[in-house]
PAFI-677404 format. One line per 10 residues: their letters; for each residue x, y, z of N, C-alpha, C. Coordinates in steps of 0.1 Angstrom, whole numbers. Atoms other than C-alpha are relative to their C-alpha. Last residue first. Layout:
BEGIN
A> X:Y:Z:X:Y:Z:X:Y:Z; ...;
This chain:
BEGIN
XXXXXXXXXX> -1:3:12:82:5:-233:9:16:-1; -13:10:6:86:-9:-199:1:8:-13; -7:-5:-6:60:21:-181:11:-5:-4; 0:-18:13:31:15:-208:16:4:10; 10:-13:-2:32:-24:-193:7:13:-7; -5:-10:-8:48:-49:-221:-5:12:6; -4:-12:6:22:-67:-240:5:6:15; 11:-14:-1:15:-104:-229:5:12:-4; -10:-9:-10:36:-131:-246:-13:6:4; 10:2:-14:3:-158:-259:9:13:9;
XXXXXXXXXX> 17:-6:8:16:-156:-300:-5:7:20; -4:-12:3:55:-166:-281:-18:12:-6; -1:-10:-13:36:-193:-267:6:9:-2; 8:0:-3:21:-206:-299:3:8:14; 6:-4:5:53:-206:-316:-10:8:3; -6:-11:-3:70:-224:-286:-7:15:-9; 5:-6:-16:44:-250:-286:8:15:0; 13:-4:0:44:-257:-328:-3:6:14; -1:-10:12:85:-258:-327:-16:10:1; -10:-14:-4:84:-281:-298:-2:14:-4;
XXXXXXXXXX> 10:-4:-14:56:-301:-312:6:8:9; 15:-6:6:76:-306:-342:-5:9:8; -5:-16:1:108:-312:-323:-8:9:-10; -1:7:13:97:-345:-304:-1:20:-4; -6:12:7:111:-348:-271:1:0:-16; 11:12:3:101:-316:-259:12:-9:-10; -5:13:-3:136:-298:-247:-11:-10:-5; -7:3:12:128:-267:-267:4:-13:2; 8:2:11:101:-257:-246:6:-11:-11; 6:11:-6:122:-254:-215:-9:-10:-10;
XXXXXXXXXX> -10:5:0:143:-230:-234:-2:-14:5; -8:0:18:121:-209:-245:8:-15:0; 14:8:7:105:-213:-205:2:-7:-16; -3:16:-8:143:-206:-192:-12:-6:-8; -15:11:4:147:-172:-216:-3:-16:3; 2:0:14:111:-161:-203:10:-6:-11; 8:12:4:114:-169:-170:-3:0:-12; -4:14:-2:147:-144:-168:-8:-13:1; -17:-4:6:133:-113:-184:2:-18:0; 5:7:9:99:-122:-163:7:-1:-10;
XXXXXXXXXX> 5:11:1:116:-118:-132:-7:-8:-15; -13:7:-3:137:-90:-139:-5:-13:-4; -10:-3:13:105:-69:-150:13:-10:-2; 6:6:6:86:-85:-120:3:1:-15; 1:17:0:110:-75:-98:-7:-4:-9; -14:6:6:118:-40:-110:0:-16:1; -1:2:16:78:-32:-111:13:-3:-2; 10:0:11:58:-37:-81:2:1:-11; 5:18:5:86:-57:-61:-15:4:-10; -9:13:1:109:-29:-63:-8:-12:-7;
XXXXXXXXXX> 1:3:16:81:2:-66:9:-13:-3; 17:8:6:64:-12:-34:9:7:-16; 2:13:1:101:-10:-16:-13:-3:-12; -9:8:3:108:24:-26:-1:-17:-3; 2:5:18:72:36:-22:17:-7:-6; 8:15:3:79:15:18:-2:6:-15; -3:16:-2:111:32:24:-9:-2:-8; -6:6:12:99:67:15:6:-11:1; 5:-4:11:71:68:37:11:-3:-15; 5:14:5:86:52:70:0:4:-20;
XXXXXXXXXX> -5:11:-1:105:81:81:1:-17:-7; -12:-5:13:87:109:72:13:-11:0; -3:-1:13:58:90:84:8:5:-9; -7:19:1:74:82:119:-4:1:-15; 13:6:3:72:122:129:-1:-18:-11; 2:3:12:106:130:140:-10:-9:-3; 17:3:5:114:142:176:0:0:-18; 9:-5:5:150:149:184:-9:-5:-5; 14:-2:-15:165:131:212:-10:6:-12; 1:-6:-6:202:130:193:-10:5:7;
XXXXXXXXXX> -15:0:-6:203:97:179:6:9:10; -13:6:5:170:102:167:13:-2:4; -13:-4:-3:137:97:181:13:-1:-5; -11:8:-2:104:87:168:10:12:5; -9:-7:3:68:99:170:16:-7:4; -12:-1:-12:45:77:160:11:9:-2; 9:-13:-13:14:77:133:10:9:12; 3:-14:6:36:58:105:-6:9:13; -15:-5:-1:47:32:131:-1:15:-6; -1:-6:-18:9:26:141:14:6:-1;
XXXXXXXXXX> 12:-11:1:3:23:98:4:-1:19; -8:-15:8:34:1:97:-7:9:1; -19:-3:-7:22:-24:128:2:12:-7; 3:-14:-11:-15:-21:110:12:4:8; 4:-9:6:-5:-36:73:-4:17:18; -8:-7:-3:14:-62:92:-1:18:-4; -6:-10:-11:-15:-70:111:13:7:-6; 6:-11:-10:-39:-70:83:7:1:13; 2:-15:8:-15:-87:60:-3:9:8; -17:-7:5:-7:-117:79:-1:11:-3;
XXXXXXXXXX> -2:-8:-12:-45:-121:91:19:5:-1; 3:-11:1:-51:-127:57:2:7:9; -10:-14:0:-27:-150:51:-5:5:4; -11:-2:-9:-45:-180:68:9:9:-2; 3:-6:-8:-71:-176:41:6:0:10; 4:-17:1:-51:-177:16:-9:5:8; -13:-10:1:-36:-211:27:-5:12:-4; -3:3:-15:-71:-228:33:17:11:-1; 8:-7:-7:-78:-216:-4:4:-1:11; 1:-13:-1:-50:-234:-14:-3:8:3;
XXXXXXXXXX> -13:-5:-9:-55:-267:2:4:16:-2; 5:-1:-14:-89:-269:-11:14:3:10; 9:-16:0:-76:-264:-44:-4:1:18; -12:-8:3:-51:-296:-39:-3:11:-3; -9:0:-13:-84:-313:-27:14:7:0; 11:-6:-10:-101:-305:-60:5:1:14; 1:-13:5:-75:-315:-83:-6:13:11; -14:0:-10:-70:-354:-63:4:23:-5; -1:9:-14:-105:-359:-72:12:10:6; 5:-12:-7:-99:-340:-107:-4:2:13;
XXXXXXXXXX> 3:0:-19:-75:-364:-116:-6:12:7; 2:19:-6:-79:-372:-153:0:-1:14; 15:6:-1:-93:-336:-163:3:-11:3; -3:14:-7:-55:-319:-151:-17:-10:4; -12:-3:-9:-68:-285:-166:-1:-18:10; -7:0:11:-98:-284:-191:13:-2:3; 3:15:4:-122:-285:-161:6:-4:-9; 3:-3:14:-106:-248:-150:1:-16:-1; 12:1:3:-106:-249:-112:-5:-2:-12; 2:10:-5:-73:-255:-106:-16:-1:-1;
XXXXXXXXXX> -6:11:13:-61:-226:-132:-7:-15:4; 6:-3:11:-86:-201:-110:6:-10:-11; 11:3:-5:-69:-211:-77:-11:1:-19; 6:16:2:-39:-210:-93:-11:-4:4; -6:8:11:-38:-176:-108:-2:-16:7; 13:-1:9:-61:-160:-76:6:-9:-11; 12:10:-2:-35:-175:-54:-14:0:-9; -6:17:3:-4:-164:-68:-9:-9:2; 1:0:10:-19:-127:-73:5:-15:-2; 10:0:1:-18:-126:-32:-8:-5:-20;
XXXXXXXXXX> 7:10:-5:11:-138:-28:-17:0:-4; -4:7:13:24:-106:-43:-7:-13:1; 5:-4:8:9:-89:-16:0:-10:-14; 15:5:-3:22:-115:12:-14:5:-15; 0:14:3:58:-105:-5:-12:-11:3; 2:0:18:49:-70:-2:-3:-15:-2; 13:-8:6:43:-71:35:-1:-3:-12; 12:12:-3:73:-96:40:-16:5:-1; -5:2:7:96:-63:24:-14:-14:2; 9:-5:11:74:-39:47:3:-15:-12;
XXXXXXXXXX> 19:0:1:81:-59:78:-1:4:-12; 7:12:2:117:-66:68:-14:1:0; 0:5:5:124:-30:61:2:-18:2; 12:-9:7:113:-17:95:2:-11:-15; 10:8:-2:137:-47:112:-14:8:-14; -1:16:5:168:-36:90:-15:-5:4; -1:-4:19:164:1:100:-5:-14:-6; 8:-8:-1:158:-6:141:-8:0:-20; 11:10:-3:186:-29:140:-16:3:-1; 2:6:9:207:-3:119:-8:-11:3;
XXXXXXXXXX> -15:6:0:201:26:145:-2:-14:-11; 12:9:-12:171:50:135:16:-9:-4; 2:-4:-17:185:85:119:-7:-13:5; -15:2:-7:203:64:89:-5:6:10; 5:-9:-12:168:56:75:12:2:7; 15:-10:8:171:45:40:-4:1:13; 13:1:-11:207:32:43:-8:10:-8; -4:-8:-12:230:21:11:-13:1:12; -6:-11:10:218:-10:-9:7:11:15; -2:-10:-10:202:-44:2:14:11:-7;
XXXXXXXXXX> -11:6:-5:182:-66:-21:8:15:6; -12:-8:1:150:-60:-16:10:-1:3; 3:-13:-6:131:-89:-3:13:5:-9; 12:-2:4:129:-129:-14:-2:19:-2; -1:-12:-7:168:-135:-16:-20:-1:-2; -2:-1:-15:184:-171:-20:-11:14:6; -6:-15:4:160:-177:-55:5:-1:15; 11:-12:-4:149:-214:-47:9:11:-1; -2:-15:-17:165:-238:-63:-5:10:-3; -9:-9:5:146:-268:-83:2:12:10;
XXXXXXXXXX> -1:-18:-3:136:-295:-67:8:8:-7; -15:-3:-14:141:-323:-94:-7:9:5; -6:-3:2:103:-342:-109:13:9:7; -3:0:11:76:-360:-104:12:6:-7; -14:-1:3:89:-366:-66:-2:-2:-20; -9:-6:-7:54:-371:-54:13:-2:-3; -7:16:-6:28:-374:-79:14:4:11; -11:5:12:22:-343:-102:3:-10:6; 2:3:16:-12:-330:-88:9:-4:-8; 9:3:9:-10:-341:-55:-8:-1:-16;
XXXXXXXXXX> -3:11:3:26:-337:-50:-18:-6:-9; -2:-1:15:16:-298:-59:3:-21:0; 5:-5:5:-8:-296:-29:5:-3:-16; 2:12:3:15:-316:-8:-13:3:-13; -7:10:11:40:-294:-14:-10:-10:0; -4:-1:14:22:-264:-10:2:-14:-5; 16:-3:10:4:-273:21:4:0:-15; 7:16:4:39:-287:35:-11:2:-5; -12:5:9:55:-249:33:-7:-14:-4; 2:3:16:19:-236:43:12:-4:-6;
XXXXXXXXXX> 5:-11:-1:26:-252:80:-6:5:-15; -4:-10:15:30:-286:87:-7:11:3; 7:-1:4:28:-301:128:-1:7:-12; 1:2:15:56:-315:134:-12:0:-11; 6:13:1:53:-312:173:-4:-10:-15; 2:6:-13:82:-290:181:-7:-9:-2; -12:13:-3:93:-285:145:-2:-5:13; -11:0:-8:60:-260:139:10:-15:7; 6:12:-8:49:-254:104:9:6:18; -5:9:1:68:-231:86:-6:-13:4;
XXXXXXXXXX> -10:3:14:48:-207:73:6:-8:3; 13:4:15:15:-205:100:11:-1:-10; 9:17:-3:45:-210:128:-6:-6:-8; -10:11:6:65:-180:115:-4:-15:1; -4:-1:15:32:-158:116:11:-13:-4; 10:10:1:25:-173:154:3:0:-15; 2:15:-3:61:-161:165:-14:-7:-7; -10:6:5:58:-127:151:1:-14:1; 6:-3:15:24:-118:166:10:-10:-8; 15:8:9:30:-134:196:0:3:-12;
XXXXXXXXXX> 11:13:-10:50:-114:222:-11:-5:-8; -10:10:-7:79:-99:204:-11:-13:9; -3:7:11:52:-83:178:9:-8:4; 7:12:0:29:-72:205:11:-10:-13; -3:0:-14:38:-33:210:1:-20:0; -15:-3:2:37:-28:172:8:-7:19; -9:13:9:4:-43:175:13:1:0; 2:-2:16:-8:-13:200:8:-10:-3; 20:0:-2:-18:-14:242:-1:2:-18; 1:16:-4:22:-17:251:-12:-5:-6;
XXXXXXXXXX> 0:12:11:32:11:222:-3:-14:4; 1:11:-7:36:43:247:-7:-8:-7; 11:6:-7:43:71:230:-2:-13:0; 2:-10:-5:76:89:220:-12:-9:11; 11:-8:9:93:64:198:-7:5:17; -5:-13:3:127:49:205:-10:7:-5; -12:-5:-2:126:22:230:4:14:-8; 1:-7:-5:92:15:221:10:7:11; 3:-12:3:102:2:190:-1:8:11; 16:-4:-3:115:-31:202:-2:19:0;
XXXXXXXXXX> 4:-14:-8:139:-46:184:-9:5:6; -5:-13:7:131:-77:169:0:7:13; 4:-3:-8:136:-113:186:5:18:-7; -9:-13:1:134:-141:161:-6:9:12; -7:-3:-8:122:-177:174:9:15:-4; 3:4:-11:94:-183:155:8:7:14; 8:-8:-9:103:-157:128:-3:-4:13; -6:-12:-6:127:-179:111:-8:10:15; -1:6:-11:98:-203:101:11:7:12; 3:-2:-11:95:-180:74:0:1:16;
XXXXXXXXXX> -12:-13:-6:118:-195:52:-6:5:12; -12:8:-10:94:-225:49:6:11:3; 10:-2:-12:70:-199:29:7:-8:11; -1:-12:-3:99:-197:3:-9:0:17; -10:-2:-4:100:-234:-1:6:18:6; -2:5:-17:67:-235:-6:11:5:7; 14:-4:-8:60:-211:-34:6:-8:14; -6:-10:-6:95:-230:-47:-7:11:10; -9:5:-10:80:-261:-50:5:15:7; 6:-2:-10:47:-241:-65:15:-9:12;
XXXXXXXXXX> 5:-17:-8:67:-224:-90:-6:-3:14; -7:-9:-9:86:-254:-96:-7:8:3; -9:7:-12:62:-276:-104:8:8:6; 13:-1:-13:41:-253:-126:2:-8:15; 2:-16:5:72:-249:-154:-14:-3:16; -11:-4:-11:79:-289:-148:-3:18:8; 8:-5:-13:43:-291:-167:13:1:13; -14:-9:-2:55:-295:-205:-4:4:15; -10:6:-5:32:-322:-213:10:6:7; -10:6:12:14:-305:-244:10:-8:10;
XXXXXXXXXX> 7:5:7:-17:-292:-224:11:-11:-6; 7:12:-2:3:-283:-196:-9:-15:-10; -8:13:-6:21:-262:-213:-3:-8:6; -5:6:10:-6:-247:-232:11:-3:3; 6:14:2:-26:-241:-199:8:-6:-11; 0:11:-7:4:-222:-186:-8:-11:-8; -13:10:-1:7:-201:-213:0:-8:5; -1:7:12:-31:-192:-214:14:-4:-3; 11:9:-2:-31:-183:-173:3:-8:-15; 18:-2:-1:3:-162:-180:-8:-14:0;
XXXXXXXXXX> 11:-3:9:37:-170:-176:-10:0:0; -6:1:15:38:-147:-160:9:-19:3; -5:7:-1:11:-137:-136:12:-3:-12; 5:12:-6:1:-103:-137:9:-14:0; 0:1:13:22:-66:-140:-14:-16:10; -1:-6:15:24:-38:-120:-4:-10:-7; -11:11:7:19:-47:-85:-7:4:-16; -20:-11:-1:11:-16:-60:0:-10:-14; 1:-14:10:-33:-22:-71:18:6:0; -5:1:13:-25:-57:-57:3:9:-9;
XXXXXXXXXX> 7:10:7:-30:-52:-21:5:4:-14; -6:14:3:-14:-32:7:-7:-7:-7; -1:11:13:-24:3:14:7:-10:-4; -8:7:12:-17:14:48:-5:-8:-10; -5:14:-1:-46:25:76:9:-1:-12; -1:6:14:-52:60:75:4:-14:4; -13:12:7:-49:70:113:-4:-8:-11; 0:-8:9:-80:89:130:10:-4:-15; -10:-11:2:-76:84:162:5:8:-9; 7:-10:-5:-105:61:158:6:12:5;
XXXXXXXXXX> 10:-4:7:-88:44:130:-6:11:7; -10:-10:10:-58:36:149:-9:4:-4; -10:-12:-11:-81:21:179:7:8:-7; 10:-9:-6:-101:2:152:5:7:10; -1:-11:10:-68:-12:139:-11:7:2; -9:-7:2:-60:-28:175:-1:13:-12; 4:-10:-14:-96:-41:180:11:10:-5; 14:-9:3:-93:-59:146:2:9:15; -7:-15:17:-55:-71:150:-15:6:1; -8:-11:-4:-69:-84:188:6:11:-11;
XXXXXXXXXX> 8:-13:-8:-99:-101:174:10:9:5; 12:-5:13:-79:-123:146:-4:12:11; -6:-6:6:-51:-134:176:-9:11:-15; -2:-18:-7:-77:-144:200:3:5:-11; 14:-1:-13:-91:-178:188:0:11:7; 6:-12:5:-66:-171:154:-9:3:10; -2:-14:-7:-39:-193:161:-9:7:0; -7:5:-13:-46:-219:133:2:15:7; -17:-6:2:-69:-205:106:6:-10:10; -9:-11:-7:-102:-227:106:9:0:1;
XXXXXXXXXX> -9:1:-6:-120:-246:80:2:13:7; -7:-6:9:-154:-257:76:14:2:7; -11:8:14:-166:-291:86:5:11:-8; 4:-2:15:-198:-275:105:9:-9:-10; 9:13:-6:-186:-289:142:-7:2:-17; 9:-4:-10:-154:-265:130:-13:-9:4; 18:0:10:-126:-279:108:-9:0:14; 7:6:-6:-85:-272:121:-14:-1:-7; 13:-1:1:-55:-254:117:-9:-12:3; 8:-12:-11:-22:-267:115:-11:1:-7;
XXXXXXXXXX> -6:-15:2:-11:-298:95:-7:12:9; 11:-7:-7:-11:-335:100:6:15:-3; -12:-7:-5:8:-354:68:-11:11:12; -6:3:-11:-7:-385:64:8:9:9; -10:10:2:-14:-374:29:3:-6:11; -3:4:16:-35:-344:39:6:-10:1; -13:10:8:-43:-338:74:-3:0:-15; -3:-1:16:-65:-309:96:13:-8:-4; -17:-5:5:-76:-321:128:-5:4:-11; -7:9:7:-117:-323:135:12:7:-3;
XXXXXXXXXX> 12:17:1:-142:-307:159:9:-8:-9; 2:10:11:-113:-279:166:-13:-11:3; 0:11:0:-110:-257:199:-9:-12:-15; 13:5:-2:-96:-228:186:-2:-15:7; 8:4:8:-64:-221:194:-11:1:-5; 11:13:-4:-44:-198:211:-7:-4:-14; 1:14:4:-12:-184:201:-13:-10:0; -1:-6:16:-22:-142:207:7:-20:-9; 15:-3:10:-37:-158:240:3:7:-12; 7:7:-2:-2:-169:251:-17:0:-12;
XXXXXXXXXX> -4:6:8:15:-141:241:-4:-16:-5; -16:8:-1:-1:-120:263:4:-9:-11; 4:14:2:-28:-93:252:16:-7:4; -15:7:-4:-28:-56:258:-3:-19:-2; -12:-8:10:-58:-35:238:13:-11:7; -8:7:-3:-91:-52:253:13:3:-13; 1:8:4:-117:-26:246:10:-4:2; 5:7:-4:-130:1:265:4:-10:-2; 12:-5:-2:-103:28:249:-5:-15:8; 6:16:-3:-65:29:252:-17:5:-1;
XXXXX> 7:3:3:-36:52:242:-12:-13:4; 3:16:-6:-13:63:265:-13:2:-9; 17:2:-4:7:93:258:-3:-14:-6; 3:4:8:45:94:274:-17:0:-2; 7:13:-1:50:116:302:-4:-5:-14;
């Protein structure tokens, strides 16, 4: 007989009440453009989906907890390096005109979080096909019925009633500070996640494999996220930083924040899914029992050393070439000369593990 975890507290949920609302005192719009979430009879803001979906991840990781179950580390301490280019690069391109360089990051910011939208309608595997104990009354159990769907909803928006999600937060976030179509989209990297290599769990079948490393890879990629919001939240706040429109400055911060708090429930469930998978006992091909951390564990330091230090080694490699190069286009070749100078003075020092 499989074992059944459950205590007093409401552990199964339908998919319905993992989408619900709040009931809102005021929409949320920008530009004309209506967007999820909502503002309380106070005027602060609320997540979208979260009227259940927030209390059910808390109950769920308090049930892992009281069984004892480490919760998964997920936040900045995996990511090796900081922003690049850095807070004082940026300002001194901005300062001098050169502000494409903060355009794209946040077009692209969006345009990645659009991807998302995927998840509405994806239909992962379902674990409890090959793990030992019964997964209806845990997150893992919940990720066809709601979780997944509401996540792709908060990134893409949803196309049923065109309500934006954080893909249109960004953009309208960045139209506000550069005007709308100051400049080309530029393309978005095709891949967000590890790019794919031999297997890293050949005893679990490749739907099984593939799903695991998506969760972790979209784990990281919320991490990483997370160092994108302190850098512009902190750049948008600096009075020295787009001082002619600080009106239109301040509302394009407000958008931010509102996007970082709508991750957080991202994190904390996907942080509890892997930590309920680590706990579980899995099956392999031929019946044998295999504890889910030997399983999981070297996937996810694989993955967290990827995007904590080959990506960001790669990544800075290649925005460093393009920035040089971005620099060099100023019109007048003084001020070129004098910006590039100045932002080579600003590099940051390679971490102790590059050198």
């Amino acid at each position: 007989m499989r074992a059944r975890y459950t205590n007093a507290m409401q552990l199964a949920y339908s998919e319905a009440e993992l989408l619900r609302e709040h009931p809102y005192a005021r929409p949320h719009e920008e530009a004309g453009q209506p967007l999820h979430g909502g503002f309380d009879a106070q005027g602060d803001y609320v997540s979208p989906r979260t009227a259940v979906r927030g209390d059910a991840v808390r109950t769920w990781t308090a049930a892992l907890e009281t069984r004892g179950v480490e919760i998964l580390t997920a936040d900045r301490s995996l990511l090796l390096e900081g922003s690049y280019p850095t807070y004082e690069q940026t300002k001194l391109l901005l300062a001098n005109g050169l502000c494409r360089s903060l355009w794209n990051s946040l077009t692209i910011t969006g345009e990645v979080e659009g991807r998302g939208r995927f998840l509405i309608d994806f239909v992962p595997p379902e674990f409890g096909d090959i793990v030992l104990e019964d997964v209806s009354e845990m997150g893992v159990g919940h990720l066809s019925r709601g979780l997944l769907r509401a996540h792709g909803l908060d990134e893409g928006g949803d196309p049923a009633t065109g309500i934006g999600g954080h893909d249109s937060m960004w953009f309208a976030a960045r139209d506000l500070l550069f005007g709308a179509g100051a400049y080309p989209i530029p393309d978005t990297p095709p891949r967000i996640g590890r790019p794919e290599g031999a297997r890293m769990a050949p005893c679990l079948s490749e739907a099984h494999e593939g799903f695991l490393l998506l969760l972790m890879n979209v784990l990281m990629v919320e991490v990483r996220a997370e160092k994108l919001f302190d850098f512009t939240e902190r750049l948008l706040r600096d009075p020295e930083v787009f001082a002619d429109r600080r009106e239109k400055v301040d509302r394009a911060l407000a958008l931010v924040s509102r996007i970082r708090a709508d991750e957080e429930i991202h994190v904390a469930y996907l942080r509890l899914v892997l930590s309920e998978l680590r706990s579980l006992t899995f099956q392999n091909g031929e019946g044998a029992p295999i504890p889910g951390h030997e399983i999981l564990d070297p996937i996810w330091e694989e993955l967290v050393h990827w995007h904590g230090q080959e990506l960001p080694r790669e990544s800075r490699a290649q925005a460093h070439t393009g920035l040089r190069d971005y620099i060099r286009e100023h019109p007048d070749p003084e001020v070129a000369e004098a910006v590039l100078t100045e932002f080579e003075s600003l590099e940051p020092a390679r971490p102790a593990t590059e050198q």
